[in-house]
SEVO-100685 format. One record per atom (N, C-alpha, C): residue in three letters; x, y, z. Coordinates in pm, whole numbers, padded with zeros to 5 digits, always signed. Example, Ala and Ser with C-alpha at 12.3 -4.5 7.8 and 13.67 -1.06 7.14 Angstrom:
# SEVO-100685
ALA+01319-00569+00780
ALA+01230-00450+00780
ALA+01320-00330+00780
SER+01285-00225+00708
SER+01367-00106+00714
SER+01290+00003+00787
This chain:
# SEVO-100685
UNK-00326+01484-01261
UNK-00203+01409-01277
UNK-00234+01273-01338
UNK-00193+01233-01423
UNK-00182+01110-01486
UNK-00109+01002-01417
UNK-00227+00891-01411
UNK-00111+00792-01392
UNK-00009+00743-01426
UNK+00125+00652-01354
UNK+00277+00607-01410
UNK+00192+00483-01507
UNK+00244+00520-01607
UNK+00246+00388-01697
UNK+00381+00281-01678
UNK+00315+00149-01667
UNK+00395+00075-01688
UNK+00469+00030-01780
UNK+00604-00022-01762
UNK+00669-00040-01858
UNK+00736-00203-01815
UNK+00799-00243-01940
UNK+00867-00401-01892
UNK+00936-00385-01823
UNK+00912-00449-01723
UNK+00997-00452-01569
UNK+01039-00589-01531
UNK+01110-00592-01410
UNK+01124-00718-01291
UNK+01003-00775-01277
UNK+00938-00855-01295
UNK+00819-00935-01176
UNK+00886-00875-01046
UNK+00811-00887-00942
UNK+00853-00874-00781
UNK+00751-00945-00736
UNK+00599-00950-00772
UNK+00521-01037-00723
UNK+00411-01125-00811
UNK+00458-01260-00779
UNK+00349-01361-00861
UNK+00259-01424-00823
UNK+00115-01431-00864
UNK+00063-01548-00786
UNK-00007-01641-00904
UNK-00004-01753-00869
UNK-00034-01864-00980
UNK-00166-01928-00904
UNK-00283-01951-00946
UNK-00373-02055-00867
UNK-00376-02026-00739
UNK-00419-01947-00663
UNK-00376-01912-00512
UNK-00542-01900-00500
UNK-00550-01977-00380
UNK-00675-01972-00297
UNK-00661-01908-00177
UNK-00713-01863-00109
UNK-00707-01832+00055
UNK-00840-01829+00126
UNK-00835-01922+00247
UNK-00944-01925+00349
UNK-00977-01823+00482
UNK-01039-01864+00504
UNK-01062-01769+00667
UNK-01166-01859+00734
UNK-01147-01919+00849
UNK-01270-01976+00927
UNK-01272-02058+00805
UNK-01275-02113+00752
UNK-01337-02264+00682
UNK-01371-02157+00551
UNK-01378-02068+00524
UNK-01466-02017+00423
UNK-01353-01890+00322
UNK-01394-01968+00166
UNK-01309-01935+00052
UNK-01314-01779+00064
UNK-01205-01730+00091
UNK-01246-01574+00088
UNK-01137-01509-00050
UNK-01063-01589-00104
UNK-00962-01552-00209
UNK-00967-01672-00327
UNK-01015-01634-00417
UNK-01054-01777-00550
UNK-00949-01754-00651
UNK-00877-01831-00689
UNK-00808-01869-00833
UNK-00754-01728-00860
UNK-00626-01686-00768
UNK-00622-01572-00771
UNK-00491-01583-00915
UNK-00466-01522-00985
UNK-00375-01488-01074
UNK-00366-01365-01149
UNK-00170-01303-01089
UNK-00152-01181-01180
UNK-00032-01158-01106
UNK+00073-01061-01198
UNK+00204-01049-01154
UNK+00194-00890-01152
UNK+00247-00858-01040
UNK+00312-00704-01013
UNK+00478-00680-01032
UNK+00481-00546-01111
UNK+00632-00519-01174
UNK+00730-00443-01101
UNK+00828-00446-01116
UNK+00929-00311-01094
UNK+00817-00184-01077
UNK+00805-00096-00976
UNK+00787+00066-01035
UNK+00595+00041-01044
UNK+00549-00090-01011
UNK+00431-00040-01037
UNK+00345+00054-00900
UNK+00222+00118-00935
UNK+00208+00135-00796
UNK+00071+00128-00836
UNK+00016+00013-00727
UNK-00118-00064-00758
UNK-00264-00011-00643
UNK-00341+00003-00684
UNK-00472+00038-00608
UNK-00534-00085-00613
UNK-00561-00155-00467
UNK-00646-00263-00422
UNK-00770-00199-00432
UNK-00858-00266-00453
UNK-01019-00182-00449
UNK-01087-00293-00489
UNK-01258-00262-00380
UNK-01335-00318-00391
UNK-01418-00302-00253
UNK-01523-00437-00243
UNK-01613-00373-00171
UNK-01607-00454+00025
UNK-01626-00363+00119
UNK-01594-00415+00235
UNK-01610-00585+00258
UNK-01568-00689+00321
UNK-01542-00815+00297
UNK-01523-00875+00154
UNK-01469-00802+00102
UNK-01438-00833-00071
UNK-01282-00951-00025
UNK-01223-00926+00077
UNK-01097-01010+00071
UNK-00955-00933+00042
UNK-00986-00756+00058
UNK-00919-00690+00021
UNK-00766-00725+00138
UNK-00802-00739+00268
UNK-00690-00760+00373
UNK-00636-00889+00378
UNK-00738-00992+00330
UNK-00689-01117+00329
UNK-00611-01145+00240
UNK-00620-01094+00090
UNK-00514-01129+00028
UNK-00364-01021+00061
UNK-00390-00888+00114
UNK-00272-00858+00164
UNK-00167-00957+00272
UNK-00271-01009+00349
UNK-00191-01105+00445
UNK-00134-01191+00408
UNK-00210-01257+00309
UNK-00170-01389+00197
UNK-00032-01374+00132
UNK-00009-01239+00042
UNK+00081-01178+00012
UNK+00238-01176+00102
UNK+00221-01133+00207
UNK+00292-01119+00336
UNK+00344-01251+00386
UNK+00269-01327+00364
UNK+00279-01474+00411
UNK+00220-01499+00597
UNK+00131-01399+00610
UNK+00088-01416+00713
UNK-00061-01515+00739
UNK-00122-01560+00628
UNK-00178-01634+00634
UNK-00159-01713+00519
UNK-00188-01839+00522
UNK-00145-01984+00437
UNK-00259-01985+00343
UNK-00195-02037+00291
UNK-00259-02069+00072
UNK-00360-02241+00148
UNK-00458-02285+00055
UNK-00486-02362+00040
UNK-00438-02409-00127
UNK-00388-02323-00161
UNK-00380-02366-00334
UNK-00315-02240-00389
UNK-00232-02296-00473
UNK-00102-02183-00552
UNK-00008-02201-00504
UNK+00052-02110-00575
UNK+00195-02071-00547
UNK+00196-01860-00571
UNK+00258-01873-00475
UNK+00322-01671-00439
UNK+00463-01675-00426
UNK+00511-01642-00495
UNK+00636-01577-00553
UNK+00658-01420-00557
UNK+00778-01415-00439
UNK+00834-01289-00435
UNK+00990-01238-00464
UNK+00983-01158-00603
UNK+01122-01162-00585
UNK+01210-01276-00684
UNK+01078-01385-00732
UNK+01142-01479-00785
UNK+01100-01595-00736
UNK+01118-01590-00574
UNK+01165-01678-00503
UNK+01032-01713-00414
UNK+00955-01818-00422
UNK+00897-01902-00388
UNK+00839-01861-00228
UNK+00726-01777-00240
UNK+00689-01713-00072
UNK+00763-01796+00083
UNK+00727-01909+00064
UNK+00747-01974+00147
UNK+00921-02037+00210
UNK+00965-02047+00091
UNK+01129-01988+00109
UNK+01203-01851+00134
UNK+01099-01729+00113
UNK+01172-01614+00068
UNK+01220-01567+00239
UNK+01350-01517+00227
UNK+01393-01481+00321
UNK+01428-01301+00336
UNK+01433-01273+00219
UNK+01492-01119+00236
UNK+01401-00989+00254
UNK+01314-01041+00361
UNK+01210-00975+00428
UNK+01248-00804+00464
UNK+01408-00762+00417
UNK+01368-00611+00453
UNK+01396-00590+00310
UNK+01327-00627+00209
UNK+01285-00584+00067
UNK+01198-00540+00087
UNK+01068-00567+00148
UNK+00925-00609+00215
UNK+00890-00446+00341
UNK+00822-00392+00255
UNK+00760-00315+00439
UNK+00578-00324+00424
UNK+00518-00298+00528
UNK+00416-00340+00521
UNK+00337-00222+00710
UNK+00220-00191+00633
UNK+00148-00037+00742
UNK+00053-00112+00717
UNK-00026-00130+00823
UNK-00139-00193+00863
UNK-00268-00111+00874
UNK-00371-00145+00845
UNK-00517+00006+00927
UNK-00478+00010+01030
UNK-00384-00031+01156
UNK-00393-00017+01296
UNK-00289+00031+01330
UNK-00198+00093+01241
UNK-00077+00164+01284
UNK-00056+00295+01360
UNK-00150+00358+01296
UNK-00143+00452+01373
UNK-00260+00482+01555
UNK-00277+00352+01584
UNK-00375+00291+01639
UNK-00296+00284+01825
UNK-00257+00390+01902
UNK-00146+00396+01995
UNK-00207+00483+02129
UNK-00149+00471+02238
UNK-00187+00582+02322
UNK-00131+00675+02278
UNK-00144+00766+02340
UNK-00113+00994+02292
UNK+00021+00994+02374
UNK-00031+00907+02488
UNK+00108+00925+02560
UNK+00256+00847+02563
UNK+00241+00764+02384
UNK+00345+00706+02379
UNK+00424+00781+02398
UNK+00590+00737+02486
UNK+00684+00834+02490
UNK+00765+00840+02333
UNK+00789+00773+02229
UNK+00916+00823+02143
UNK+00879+00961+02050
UNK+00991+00972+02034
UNK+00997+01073+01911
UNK+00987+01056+01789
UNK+00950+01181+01691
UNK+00942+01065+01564
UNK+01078+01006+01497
UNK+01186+01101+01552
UNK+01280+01009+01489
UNK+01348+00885+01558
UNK+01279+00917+01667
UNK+01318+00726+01766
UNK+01229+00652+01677
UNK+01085+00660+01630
UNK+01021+00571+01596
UNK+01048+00517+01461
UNK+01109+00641+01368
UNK+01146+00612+01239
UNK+01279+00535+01239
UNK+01362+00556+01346
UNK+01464+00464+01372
UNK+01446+00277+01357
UNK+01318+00294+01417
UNK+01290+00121+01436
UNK+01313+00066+01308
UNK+01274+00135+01179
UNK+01295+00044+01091
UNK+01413+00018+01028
UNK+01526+00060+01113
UNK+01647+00025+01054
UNK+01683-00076+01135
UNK+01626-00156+01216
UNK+01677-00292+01310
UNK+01619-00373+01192
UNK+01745-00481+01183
UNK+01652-00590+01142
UNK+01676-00730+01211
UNK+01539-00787+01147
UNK+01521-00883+01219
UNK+01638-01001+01257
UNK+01665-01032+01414
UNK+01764-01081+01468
UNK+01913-01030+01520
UNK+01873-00878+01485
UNK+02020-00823+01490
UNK+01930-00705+01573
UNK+01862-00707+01633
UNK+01846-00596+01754
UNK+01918-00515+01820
UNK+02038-00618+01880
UNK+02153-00505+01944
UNK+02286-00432+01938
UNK+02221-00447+01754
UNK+02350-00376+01646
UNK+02333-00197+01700
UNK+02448-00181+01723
UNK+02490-00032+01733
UNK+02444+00052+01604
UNK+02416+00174+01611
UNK+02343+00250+01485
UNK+02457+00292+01429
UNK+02480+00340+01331
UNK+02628+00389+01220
UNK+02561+00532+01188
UNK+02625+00593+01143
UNK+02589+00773+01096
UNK+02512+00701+00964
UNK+02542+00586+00905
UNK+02443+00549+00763
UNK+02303+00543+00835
UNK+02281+00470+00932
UNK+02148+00443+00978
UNK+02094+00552+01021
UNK+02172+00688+01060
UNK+02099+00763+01108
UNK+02045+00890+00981
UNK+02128+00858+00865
UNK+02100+00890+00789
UNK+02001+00885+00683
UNK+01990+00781+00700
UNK+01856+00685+00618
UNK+01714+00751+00722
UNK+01736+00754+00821
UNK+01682+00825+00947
UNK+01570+00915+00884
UNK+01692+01030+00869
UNK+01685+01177+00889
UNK+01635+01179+00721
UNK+01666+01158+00579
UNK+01661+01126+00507
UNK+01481+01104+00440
UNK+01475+00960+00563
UNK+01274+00960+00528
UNK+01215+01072+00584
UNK+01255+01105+00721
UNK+01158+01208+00806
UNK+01190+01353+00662
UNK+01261+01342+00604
UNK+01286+01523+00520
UNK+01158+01499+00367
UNK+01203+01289+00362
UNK+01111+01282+00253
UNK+01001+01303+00253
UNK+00963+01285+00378
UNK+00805+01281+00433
UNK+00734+01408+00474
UNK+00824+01492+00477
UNK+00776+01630+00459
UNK+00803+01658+00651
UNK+00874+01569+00754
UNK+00847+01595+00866
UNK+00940+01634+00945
UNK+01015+01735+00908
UNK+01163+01760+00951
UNK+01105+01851+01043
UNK+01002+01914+01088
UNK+00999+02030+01171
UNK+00990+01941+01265
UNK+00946+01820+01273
UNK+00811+01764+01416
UNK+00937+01640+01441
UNK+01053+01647+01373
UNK+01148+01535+01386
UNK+01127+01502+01541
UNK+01176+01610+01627
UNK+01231+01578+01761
UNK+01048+01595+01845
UNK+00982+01620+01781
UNK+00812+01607+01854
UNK+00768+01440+01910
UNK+00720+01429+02022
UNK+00664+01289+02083
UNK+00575+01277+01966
UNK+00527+01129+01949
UNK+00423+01108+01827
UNK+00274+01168+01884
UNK+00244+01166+02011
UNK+00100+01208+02084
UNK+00115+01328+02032
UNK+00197+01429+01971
UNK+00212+01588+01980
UNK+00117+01598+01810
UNK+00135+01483+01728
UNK+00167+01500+01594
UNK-00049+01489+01562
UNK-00068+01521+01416
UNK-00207+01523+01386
UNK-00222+01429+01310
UNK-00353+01350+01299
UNK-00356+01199+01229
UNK-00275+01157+01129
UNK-00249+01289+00994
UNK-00181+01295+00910
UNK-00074+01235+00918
UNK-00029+01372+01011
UNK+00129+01328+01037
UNK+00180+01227+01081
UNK+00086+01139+01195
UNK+00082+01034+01205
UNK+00126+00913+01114
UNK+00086+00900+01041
UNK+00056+00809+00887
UNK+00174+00810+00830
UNK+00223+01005+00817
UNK+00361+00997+00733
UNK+00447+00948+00828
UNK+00470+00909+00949
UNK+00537+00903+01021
UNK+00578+00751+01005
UNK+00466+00633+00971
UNK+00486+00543+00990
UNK+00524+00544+00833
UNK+00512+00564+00721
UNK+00603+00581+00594
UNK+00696+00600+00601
UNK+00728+00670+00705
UNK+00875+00719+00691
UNK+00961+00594+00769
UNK+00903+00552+00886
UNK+00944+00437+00916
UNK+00977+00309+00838
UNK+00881+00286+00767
UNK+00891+00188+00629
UNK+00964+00197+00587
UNK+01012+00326+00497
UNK+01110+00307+00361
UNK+01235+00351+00477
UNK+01260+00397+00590
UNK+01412+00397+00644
UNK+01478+00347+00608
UNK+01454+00159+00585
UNK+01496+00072+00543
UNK+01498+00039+00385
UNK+01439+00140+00303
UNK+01465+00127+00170
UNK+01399-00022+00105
UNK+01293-00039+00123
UNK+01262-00137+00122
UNK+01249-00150-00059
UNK+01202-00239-00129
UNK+01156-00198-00267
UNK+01013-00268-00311
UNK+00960-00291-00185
UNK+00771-00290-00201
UNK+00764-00258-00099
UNK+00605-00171-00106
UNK+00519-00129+00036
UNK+00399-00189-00009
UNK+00375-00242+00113
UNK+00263-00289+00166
UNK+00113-00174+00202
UNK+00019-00141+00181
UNK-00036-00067+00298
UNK-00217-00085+00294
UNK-00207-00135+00395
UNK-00361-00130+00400
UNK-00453-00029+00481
UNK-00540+00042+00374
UNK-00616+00148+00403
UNK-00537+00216+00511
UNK-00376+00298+00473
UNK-00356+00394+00592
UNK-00426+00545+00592
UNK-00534+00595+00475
UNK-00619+00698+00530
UNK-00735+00683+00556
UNK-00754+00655+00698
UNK-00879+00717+00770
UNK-00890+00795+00844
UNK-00994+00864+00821
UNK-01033+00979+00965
UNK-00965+01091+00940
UNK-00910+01162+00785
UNK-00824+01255+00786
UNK-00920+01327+00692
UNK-00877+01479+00669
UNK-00946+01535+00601
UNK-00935+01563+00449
UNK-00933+01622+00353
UNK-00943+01562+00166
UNK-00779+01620+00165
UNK-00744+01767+00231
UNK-00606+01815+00218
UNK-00506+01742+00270
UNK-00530+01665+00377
UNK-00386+01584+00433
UNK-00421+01482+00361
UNK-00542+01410+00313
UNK-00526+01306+00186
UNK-00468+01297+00094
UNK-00489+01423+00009
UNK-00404+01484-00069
UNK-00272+01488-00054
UNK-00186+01544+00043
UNK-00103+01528+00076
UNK+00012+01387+00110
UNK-00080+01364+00148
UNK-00036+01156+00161
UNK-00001+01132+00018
UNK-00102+01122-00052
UNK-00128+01044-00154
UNK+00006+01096-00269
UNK-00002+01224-00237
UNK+00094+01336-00312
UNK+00259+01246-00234
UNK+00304+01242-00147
UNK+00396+01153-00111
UNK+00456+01037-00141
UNK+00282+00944-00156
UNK+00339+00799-00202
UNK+00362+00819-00350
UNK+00316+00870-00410
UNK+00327+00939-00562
UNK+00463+00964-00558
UNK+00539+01034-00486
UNK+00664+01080-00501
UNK+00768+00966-00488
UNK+00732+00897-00362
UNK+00846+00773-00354
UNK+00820+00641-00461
UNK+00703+00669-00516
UNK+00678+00527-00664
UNK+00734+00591-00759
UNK+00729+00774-00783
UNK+00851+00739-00957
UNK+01003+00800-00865
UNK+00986+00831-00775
UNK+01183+00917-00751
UNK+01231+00805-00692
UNK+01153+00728-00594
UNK+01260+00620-00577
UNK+01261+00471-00623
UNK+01176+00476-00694
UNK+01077+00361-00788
UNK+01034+00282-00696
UNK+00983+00282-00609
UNK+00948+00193-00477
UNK+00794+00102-00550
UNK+00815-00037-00554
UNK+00677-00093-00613
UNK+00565-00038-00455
UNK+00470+00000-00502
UNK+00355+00052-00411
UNK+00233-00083-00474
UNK+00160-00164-00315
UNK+00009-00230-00319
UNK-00015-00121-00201
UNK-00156-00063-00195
UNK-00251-00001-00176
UNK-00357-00026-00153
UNK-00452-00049-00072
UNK-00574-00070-00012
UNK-00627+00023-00041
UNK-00779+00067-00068
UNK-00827+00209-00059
UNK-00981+00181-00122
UNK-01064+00291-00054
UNK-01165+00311-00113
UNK-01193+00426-00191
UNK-01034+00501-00245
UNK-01072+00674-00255
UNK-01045+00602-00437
UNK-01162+00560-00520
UNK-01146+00569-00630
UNK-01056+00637-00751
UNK-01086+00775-00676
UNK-00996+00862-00795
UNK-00909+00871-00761
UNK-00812+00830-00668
UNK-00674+00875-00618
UNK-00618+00747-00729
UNK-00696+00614-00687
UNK-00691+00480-00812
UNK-00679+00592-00969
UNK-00757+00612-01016
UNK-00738+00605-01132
UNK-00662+00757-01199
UNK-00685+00852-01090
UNK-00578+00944-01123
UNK-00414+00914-01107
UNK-00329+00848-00994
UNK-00234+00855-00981
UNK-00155+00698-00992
UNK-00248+00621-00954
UNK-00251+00463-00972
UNK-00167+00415-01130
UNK-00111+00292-01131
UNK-00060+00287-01318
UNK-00146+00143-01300
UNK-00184+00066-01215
UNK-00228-00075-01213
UNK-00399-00055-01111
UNK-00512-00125-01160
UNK-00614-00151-01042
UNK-00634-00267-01001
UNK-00655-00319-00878
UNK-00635-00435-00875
UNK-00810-00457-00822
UNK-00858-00490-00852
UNK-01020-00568-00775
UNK-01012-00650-00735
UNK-01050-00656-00610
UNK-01108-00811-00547
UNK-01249-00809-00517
UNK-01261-00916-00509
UNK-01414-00959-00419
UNK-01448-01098-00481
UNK-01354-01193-00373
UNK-01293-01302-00381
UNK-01238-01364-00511
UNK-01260-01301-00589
UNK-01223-01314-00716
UNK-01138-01201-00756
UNK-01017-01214-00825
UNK-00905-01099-00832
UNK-00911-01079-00954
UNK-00883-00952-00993
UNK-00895-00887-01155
UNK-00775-00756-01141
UNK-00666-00792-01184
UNK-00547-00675-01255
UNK-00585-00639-01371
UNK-00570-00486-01397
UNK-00589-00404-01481
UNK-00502-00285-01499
UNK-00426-00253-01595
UNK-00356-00142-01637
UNK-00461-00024-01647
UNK-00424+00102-01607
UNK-00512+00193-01587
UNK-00427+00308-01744
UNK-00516+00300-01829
UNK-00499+00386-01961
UNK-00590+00482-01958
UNK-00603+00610-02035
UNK-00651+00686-02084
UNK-00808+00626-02143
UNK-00774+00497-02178
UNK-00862+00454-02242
UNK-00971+00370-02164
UNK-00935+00344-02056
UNK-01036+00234-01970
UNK-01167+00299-01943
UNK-01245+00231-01896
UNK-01370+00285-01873
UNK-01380+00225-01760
UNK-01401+00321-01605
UNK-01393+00320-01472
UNK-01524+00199-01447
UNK-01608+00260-01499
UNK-01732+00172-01447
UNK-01747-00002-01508
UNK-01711-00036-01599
UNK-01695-00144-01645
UNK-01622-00220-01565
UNK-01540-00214-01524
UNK-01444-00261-01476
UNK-01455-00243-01286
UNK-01527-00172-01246
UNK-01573-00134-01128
UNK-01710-00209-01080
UNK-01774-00210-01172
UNK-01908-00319-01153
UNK-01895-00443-01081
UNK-01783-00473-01215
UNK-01752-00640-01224
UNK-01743-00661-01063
UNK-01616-00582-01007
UNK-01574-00591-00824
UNK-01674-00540-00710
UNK-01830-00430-00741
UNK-01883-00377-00672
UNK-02004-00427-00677
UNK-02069-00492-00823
UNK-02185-00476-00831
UNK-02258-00359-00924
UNK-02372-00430-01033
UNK-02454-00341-01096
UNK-02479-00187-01068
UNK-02537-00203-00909
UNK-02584-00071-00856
UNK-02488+00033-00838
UNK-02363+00009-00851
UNK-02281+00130-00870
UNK-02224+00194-00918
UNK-02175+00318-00925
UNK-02163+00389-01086
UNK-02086+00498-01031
UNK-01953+00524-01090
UNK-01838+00593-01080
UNK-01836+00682-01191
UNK-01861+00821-01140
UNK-01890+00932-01229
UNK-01720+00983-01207
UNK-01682+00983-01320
UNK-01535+01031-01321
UNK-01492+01133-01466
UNK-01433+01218-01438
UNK-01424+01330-01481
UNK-01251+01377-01531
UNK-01203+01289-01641
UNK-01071+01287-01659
UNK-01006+01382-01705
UNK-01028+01479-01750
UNK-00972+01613-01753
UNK-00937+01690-01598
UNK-01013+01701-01535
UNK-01001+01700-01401
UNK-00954+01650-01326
UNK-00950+01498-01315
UNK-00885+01380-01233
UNK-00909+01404-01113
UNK-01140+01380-01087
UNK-01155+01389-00982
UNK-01280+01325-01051
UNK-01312+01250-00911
UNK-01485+01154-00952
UNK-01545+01133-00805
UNK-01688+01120-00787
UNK-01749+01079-00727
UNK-01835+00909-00709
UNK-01812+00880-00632
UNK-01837+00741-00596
UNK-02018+00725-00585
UNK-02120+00694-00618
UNK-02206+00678-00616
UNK-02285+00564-00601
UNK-02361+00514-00557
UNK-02491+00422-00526
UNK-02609+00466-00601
UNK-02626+00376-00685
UNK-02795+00407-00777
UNK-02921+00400-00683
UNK-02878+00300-00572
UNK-03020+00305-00509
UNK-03049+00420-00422
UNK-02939+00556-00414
UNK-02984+00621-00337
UNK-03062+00733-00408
């Protein structure tokens, strides 16, 4: 499958000169690059590269020493229309077995919004409901406790929670771990579906390279230093993969196929 090419769109996210710290120490440098309407972007790079920190940064959950982030237009730090915005964490699916809800109590949550908690639900809300759980492929396990469900399903579960609310960016940092290549597949095959049918802008965390450059239209590198890149026919994986990983590594990728292996020279 080829990646969505981009086309002239909305901005939805800007960053101009943006630094970000942690503990006293620069973990995000002179960050600059704008994300569009419809794009759907692969974060990548190498573990403490700054891949979560600038998601947080993004979010506005942790503070700039320098720049400006613009969402929407509108100036991070003013922006208010936070259910544009959804955002899945690595720790989401991170719960006891014996939580009691269902998945469609849980997919419910994301139709509260913030400050209006003890708004009565409408047949729209329950619709939007029922709607993600069918998008997500989880209409059998609707009325299943989440402890019943398998990591996978797990994951789609909290997607489905996300877009309830129709949001028009997702957030997600590294939500596959611990699953096997077919429910990866499957995921990945999902978020694919809601970036061109419902044009949902997709940022992405990940270490699964080729899911980046097979289904991905944007790559984004960090490792404290940020590098956006349009993903063409024409790019060359490893050039551009170095720069964020380092010499020693080398991305054997196979584009007729749209499958590659991740490699280390020193091994």
């Amino acid at each position: 499958m080829k990646p969505q090419k981009s086309s002239i769109a909305e901005p939805i996210l800007e960053l101009e000169n943006v630094d970000v710290e942690r503990s006293g120490d620069l973990v995000i440098q002179n960050a600059n690059f704008t994300i569009h309407r419809g794009d759907y972007v692969g974060l990548v790079g190498p573990n403490g590269g700054g891949k979560t920190t600038l998601i947080l940064a993004l979010l506005n959950f942790l503070p700039r020493t320098n720049g400006t982030i613009k969402l929407f237009g509108t100036d991070i730090d003013k922006f208010s229309s936070w259910e544009k915005v959804a955002y899945i964490s690595q720790n989401a699916t991170s719960f006891d077995n014996k939580f009691p809800l269902t998945v469609r109590e849980l997919v419910s949550l994301g139709r509260i919004k913030k400050g209006n908690v003890a708004r009565r639900f409408t047949q729209r809300d329950w619709e939007a409901v029922d709607d993600s759980i069918t998008f997500m492929g989880l209409a059998e396990a609707a009325d299943k406790r989440i402890g019943q469900l398998s990591g996978g399903q797990k994951q789609r579960v909290f997607v489905a929670k996300a877009i309830a609310r129709n949001p028009e960016i997702i957030f997600l940092d590294e939500p596959i771990v611990g699953v096997d290549s077919t429910t990866q597949e499957k995921f990945y095959k999902k978020l694919s579906d809601l970036n061109t049918k419902r044009r949902t802008t997709i940022l992405l965390v990940t270490h699964d390279l080729t899911s980046v450059f097979c289904r991905m239209s944007k790559v984004l590198c960090v490792n404290k230093h940020v590098e956006i890149t349009q993903i063409t026919d024409s790019l060359d994986p490893n050039t551009l993969l170095k720069r964020a990983y380092g010499e020693h590594f080398h991305f054997v990728f196979h584009k007729h196929e749209c499958h590659g292996v991740f490699n280390n020279d020193r091994h």
